[in-house]
C-alpha positions as CSV (number, residue, x, y, z in Angstrom):
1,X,17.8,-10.7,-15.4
2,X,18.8,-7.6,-17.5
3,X,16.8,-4.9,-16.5
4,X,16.3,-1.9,-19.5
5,X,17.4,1.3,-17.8
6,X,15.5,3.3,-20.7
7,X,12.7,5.3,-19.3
8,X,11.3,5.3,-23.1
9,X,8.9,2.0,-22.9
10,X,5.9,1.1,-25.2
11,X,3.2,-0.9,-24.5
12,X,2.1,-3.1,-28.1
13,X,-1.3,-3.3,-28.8
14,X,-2.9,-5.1,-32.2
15,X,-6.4,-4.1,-33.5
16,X,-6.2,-0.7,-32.1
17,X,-7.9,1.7,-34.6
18,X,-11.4,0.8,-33.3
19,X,-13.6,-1.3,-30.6
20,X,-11.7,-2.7,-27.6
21,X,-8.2,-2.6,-29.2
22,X,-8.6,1.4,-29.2
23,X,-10.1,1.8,-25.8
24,X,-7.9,0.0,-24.7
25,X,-5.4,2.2,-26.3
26,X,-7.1,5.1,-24.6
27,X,-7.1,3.6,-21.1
28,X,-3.0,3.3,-21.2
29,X,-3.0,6.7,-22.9
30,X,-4.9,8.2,-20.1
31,X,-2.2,6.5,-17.4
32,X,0.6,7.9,-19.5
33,X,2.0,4.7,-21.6
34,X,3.8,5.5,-24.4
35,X,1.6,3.1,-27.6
36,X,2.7,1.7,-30.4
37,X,-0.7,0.7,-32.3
38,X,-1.1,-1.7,-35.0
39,X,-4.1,-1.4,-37.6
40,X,-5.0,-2.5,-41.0
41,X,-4.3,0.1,-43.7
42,X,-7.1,2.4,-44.0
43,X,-8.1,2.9,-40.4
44,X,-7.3,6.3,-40.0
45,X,-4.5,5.5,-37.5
46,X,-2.0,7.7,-37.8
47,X,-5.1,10.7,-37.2
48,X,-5.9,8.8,-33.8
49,X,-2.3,8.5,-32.8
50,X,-1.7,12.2,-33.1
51,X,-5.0,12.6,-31.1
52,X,-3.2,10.5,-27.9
53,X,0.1,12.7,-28.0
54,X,-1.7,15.7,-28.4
55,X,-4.4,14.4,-25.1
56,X,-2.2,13.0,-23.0
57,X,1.3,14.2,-24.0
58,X,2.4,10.6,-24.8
59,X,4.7,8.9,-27.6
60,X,2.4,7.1,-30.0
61,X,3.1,5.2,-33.1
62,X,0.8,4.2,-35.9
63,X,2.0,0.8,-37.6
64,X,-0.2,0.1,-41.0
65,X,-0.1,-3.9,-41.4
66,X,-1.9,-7.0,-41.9
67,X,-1.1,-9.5,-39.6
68,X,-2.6,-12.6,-41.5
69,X,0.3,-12.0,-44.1
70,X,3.3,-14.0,-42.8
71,X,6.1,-11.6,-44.3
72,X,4.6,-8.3,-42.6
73,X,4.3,-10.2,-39.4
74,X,7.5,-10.8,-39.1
75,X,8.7,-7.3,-40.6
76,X,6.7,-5.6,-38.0
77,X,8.5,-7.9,-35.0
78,X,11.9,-6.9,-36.1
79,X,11.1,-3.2,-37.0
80,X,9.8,-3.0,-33.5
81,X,12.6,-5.1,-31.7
82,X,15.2,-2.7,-33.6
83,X,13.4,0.4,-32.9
84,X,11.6,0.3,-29.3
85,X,11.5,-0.9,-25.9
86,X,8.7,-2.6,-25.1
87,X,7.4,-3.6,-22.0
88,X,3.5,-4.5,-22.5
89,X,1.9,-6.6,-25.4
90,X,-2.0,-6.4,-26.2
91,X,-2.9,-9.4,-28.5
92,X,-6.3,-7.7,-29.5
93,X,-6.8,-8.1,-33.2
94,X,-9.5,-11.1,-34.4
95,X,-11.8,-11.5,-36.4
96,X,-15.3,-13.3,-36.5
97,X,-18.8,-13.5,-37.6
98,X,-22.0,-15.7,-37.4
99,X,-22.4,-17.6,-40.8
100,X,-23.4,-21.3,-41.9
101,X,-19.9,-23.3,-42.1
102,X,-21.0,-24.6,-45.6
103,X,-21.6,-21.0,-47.0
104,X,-18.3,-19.2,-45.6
105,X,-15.3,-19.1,-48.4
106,X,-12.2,-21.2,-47.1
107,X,-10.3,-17.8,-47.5
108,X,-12.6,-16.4,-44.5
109,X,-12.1,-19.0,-42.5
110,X,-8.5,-19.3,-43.1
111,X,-8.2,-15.5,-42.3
112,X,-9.7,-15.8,-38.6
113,X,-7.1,-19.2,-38.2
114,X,-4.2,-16.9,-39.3
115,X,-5.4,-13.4,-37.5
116,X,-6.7,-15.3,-34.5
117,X,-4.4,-17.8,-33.5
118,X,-1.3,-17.5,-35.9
119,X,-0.5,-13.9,-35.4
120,X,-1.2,-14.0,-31.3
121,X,1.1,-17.2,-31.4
122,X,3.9,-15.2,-33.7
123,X,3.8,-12.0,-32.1
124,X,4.0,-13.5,-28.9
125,X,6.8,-15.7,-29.7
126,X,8.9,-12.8,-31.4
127,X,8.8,-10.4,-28.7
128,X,9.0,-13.0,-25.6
129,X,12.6,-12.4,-25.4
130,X,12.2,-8.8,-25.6
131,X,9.7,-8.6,-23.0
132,X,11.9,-10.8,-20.9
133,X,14.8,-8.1,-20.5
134,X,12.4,-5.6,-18.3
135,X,12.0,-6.6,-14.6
136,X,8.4,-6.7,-14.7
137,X,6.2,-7.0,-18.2
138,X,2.8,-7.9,-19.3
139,X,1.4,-10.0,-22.0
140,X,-2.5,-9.5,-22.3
141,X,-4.4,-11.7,-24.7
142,X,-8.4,-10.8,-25.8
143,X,-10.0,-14.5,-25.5
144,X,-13.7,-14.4,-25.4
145,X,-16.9,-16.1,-23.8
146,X,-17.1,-18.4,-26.7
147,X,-13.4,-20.0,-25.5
148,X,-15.7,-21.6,-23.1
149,X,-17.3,-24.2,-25.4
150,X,-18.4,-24.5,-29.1
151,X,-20.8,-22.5,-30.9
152,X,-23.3,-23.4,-34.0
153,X,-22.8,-21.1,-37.0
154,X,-19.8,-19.7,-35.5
155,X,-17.4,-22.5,-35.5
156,X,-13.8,-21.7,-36.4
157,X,-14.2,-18.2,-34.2
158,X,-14.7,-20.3,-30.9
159,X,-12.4,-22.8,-31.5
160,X,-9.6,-19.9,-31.9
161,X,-10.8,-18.4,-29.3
162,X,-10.6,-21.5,-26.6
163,X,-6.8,-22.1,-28.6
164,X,-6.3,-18.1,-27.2
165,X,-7.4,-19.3,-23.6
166,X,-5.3,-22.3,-23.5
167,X,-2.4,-21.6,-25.1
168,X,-2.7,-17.9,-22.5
169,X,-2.9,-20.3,-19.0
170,X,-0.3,-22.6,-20.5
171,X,2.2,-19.6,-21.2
172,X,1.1,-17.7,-18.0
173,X,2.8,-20.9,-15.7
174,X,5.5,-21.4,-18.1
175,X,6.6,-17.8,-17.4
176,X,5.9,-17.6,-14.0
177,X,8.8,-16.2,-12.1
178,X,10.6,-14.5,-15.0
179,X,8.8,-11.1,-14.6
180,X,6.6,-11.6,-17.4
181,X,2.6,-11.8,-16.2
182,X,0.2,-13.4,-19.0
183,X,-3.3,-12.5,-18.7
184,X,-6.5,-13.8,-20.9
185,X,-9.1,-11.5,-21.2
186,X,-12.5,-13.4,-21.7
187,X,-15.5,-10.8,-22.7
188,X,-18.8,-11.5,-23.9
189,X,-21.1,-9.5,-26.2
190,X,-19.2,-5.5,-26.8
191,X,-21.2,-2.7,-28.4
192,X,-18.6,-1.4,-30.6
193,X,-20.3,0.2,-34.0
194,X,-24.0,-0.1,-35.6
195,X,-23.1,-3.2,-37.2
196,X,-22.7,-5.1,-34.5
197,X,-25.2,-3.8,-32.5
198,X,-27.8,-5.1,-35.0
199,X,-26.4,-8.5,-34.8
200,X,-27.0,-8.5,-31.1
201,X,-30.3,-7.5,-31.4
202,X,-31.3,-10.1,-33.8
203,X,-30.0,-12.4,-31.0
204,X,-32.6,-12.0,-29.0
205,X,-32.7,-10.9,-25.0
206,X,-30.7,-14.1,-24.4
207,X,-28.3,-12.5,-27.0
208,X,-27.5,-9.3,-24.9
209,X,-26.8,-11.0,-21.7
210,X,-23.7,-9.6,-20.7
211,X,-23.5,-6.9,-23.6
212,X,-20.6,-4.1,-22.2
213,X,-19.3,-0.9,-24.2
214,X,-15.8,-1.0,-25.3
215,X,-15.1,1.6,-23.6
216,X,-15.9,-0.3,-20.0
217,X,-14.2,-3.4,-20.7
218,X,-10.9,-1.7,-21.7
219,X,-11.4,-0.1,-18.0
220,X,-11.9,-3.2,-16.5
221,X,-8.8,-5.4,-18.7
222,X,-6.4,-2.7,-17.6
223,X,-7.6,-2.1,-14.0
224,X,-7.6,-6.3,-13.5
225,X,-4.3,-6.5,-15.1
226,X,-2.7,-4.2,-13.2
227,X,-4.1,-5.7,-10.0
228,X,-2.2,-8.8,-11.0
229,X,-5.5,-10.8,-12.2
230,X,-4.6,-13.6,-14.6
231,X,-8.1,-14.5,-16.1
232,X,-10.6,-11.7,-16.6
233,X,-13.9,-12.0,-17.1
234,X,-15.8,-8.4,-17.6
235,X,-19.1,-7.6,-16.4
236,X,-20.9,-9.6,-13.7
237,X,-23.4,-11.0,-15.6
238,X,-20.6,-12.5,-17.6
239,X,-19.6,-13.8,-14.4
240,X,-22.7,-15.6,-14.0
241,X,-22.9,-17.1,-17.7
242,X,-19.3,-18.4,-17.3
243,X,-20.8,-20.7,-14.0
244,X,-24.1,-21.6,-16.1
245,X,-21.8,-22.7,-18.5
246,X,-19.6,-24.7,-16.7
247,X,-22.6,-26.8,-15.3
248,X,-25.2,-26.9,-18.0
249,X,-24.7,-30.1,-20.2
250,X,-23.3,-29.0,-23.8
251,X,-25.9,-30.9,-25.9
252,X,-28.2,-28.0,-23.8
253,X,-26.0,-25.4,-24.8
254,X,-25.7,-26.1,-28.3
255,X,-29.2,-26.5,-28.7
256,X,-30.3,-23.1,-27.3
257,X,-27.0,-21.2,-29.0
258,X,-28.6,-23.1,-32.1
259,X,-31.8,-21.3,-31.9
260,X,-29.9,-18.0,-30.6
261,X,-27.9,-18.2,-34.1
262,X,-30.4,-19.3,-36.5
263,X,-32.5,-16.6,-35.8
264,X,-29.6,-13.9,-35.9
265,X,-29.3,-15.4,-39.6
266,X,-32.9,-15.8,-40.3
267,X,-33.2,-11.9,-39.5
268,X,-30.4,-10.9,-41.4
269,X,-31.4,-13.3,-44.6
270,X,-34.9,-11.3,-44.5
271,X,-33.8,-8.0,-44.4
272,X,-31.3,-8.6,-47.3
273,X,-33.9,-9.6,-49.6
274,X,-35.8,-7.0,-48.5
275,X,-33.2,-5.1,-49.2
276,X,-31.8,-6.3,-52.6
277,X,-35.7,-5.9,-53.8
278,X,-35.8,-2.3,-52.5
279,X,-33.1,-1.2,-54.7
């Protein structure tokens, strides 16, 4: 095995201009990993990248692109294979939402199939033999609860997610041996912005079971990770669901995440029309 002599290595990590992506981001910062972050355009990336050098005296990167687009994908793989040494991949960018199946555009739905399983796939597969050259490297891949089992007016967002598990345990024994270590990361509810912390709330007490900050779990993915952990689940009460899961019958499950969902819409319907008849 070839091992890079180059003190100069980056760690990769997608989604990283807000949420878990850039706490993440800031957790490596803060243990003195050169970044190379990858955001969609508009993000304000290139501001929060001169914020890490100037913190923590680090190299960082800001890459603008959109990782559904096949093309850019792949332009971003070689640009970074010609360019950088990189030891550490974070497969952090997704999407999802809470929506009826019927109502939700097919160009939604095929956005979370490319972002969430696609681009993970790709980027994985186009960097593999890079990551393969350093004596030890890391591949860490943001599952989620919902890989555990299906999820009424959510649909396509679990189902990527459990494709993200899967295809993470598969790839982690396939490797095993070669220096590279593949870890899934699966956390539930995260408070990331105001948006999202109204959703929860219209979930109901059942819906904030588990809730964690960014900002905690990024602590927790990179601690795990670099105590050789392959599956991580964040937060104890997380812990707990993943066992209720695994031993409540699913026509149980799907009933009460039925009832969780419906009334996150119902909410959400109401105060839209309240809304729309305010203005």
């Amino acid at each position: 095995m070839k091992t890079i002599e180059n003190k100069q290595l980056f760690t990769l990590i997608t989604g990283a201009s807000a949420g878990l992506g850039k706490q993440i981001a800031i957790e490596y910062a803060g243990r003195h990993k050169n970044l190379i972050l990858v955001a969609l355009p508009g993000w304000n990336l290139h501001h929060f990248c001169d914020e890490l050098i100037l913190l923590y005296g680090i190299q960082a990167i800001g890459i603008e692109c959109d990782l559904t687009i096949e093309t850019s994908l792949n332009d971003l793989a070689e640009y970074i294979l010609k360019n950088f040494s990189v030891n550490q991949l974070v497969n952090n960018a997704g999407i999802g939402g809470t929506m009826r199946f019927e109502e939700a555009s097919c160009e939604y739905l095929d956005k979370i199939i490319h972002l969430n399983i696609r681009a993970t796939t790709m980027l994985t597969r186009l960097l593999l033999p890079e990551l393969k050259k350093h004596e030890k490297a890391l591949i860490i891949n943001i599952a989620s609860m919902a890989s555990y089992g299906p999820i009424p007016y959510k649909t396509i967002y679990p189902a990527s997610k459990a494709f993200i598990y899967s295809f993470s345990r598969g790839l982690s024994e396939e490797l095993r041996g070669t220096g590279v270590k593949v870890v899934v990361v699966n956390p539930g509810q995260i408070n990331t912005n105001s948006e999202v912390a109204s959703r929860i709330t219209c979930q109901g007490f059942l819906g904030r079971i588990g809730l964690l900050t960014a900002r905690s779990i990024a602590s927790i993915v990179v601690s795990s990770a670099e105590r050789g952990k392959e599956v991580v689940i964040p937060g104890f009460l997380n812990k707990i669901n993943r066992w209720l899961i695994r031993w409540t019958p699913e026509f149980l499950r799907l009933h009460l995440l039925e009832r969780i969902f419906r009334r996150e819409l119902t909410i959400r319907e109401i105060f839209n029309k309240h809304s729309m008849q305010a203005a």
